[in-house]
N, C-alpha and C positions, 0 to 999 in steps of 0.2 A: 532311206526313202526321203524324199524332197515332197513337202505338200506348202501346197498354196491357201491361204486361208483369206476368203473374201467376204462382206456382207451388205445387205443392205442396195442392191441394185436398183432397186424400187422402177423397172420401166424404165430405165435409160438406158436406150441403143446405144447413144455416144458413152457413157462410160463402161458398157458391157462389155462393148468392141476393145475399151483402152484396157481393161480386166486382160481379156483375152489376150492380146496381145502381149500384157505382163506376163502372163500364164505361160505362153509361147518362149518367151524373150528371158524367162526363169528357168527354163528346162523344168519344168515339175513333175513328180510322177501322177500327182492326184490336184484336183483341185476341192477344196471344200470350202462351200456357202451355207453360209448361217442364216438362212432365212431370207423373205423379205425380194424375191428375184421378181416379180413382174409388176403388181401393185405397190402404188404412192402411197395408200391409205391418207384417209380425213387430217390429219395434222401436218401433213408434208405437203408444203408447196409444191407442184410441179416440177420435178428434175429438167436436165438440161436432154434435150430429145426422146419427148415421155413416149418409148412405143413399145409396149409390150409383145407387139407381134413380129418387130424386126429381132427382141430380144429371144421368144422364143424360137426364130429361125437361126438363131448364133449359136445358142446351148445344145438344142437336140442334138446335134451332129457330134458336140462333146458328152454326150448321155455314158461314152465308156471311161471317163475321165472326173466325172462330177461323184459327190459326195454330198449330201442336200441333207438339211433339217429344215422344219418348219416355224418359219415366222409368224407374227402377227396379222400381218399381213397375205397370208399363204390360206391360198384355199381347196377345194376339192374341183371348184370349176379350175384351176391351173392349172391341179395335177391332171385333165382329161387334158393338157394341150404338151404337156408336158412329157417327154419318154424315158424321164427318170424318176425315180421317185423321191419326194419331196417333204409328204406328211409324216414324217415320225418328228417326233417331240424332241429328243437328242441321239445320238452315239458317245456311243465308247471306242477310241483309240487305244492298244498297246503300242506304242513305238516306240524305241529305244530306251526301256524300263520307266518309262514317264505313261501314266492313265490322264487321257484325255476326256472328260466330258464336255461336249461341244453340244450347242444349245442354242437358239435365237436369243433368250435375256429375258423375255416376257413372264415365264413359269420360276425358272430357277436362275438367280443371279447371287451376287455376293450378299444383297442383305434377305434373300433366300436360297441357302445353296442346296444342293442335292446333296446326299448321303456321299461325302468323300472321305479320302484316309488321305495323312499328311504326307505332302508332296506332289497330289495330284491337282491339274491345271482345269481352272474350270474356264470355258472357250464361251464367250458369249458376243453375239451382234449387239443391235436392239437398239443402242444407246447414241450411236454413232460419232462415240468419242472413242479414239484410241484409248489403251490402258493396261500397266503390266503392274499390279498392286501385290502384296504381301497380305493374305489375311488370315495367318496364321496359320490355319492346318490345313490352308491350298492355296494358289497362286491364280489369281484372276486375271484374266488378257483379254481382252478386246480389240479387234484388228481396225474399227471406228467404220465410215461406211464407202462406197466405191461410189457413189453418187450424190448424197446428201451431209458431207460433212459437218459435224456441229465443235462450237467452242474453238473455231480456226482451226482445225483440223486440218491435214489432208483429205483428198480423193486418196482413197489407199487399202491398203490390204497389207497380211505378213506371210512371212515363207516361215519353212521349220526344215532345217537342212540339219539338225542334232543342237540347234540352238536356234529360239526365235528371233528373229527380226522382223521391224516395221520399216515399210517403205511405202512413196506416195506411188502414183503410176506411174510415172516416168521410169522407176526403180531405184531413186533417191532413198537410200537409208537415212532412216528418221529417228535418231535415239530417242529410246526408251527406257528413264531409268525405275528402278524397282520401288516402288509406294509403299508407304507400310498405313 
């Protein structure tokens, strides 16, 4: 399985669209967002073409495609425009003997993590910093955000084709080495 791991859209048509089209230009099977798809929320400047209602006409149409948890920013007025569903708190992945818990960053992140056993990845947005850290009895990754980059980041997202990689939207592979 090939999945796409994106977060942080916050309301930008213009980078939903370049999303997409990485998604497209990835061959993925699934695409999974961590939170945070139509609202900027109070601490984020304006993104670059804030319009939540072109973005929710780009997603629905991938409603058989999407894989959604809930951000800080994610509300129950979104999920009525929305025809995926959006509000759970995380999932759980099994894929190729790797347990995924995937999560916005808000509840559970590395200096609160959820109930994990060593070797499993804890998948967090939130931060909108890239990050592939070591912290002991799980590996923390952050794909950073597809709109609001912070700390020079990319605009970016990661794939998971049996090994992760980051890349910006163009599809620029952005090493990432392992943090302890």
């Amino acid at each position: 399985m090939k999945l796409m791991i994106a977060s942080d859209i916050h309301g930008s048509s213009y980078y939903c669209e370049k999303m997409l089209e990485a998604y497209a230009r990835e061959g993925a099977d699934l695409l999974l967002l961590l939170g945070d798809i139509l609202y900027h929320g109070p601490r984020n400047d304006l993104p670059k073409d804030y319009d939540p209602k072109k973005c929710i006409a780009m997603l629905n149409p991938m409603k058989e495609h999407l894989l959604c948890v809930r951000g800080n920013c994610d509300t129950e007025v979104d999920q009525m425009v929305l025809e995926f569903p959006i509000l759970a708190d995380y999932c759980l992945l099994a894929i190729d003997d790797k347990t995924i818990f995937a999560t916005h960053g808000h509840h559970h992140n590395p200096k609160n993590p959820p109930m994990l056993k060593k070797g499993d990845i804890l998948l967090n947005g939130h931060t909108h910093i890239p990050a592939h850290q070591d912290c002991g009895d799980f590996i923390y990754m952050n794909p950073g955000s597809v709109s609001i980059p912070k700390e020079n980041s990319a605009h970016g997202y990661m794939i998971y084709d049996g090994d992760f990689h980051w890349k910006d939207l163009d599809g620029t592979e952005i090493p990432m080495l392992l943090t302890k």
